[in-house]
N, C-alpha and C positions, 0 to 999 in steps of 0.2 A: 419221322415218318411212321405213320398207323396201316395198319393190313384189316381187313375184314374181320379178321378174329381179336383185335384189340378193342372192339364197340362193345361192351353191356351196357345196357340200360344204368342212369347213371354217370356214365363217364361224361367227364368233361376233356375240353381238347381247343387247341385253337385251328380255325379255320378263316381265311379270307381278313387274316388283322384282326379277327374277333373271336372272344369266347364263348363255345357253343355246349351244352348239355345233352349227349345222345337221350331218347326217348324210346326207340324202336329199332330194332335191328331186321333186316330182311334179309333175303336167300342173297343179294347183292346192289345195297344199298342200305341206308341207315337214316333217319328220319331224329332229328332234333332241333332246337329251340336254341337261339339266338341268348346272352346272357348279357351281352356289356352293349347293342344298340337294340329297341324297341319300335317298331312302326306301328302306327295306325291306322284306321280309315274311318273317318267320320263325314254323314251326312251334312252339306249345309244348308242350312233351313230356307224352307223354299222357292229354293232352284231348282232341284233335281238332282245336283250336282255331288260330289264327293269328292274330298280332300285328302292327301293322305299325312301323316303329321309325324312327326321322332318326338317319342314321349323323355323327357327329360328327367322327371322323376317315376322312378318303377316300384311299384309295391310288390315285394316279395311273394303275395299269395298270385299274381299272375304266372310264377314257375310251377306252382304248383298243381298235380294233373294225373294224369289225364280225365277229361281237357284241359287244356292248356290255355290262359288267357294271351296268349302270344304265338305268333303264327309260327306252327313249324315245318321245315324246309324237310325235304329231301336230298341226299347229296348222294351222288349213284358211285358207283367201281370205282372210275377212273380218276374220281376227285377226292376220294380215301384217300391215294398216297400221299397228298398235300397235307392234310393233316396232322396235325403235332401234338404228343400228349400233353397237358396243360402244365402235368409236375418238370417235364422236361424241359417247357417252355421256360419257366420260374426260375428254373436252377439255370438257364442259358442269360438269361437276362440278369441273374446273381452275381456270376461269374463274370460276364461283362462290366459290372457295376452301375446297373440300373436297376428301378425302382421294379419292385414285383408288378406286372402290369393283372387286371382280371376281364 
């Protein structure tokens, strides 16, 4: 479990089954970027319409930022303590005897 003062910029963490990279810390909330799923939204051509898409293959320079080629969330107070530091994670899945997940 993470507190407020375990976010700098930088950290990584799991959050919601997925690895997330903090980007901004606030008075109480933290703002970071999704690492292991990617969504889209693209236009489709003349409809009007928009699709949203999970990109499969991610090129590295979309992490990198700010800006950021990938939309980053917000996660306020109360969903901090969910949170798990990523090395913690690693070493809890090691020690079970599974594969490092990222």
């Amino acid at each position: 479990m993470m507190t407020h003062s375990d976010f700098k910029v930088g950290v990584e963490f799991r959050y919601r089954d997925q690895t997330w990279r903090c980007t901004d810390v606030g008075t109480r909330t933290v703002t970071a970027i999704c690492l292991t799923e990617v969504w889209t939204t693209r236009a489709i051509a003349n409809t009007g319409k928009k699709e949203r898409l999970r990109l499969t293959t991610i090129e590295p320079k979309r992490f990198i930022g700010p800006p950021y080629g990938v939309p980053e969330q917000v996660i306020d107070e109360r969903a901090l303590a969910t949170c798990v530091p990523l090395g913690d994670w690693e070493a809890a899945r090691r020690l079970l005897g599974l594969e490092a997940a990222r």
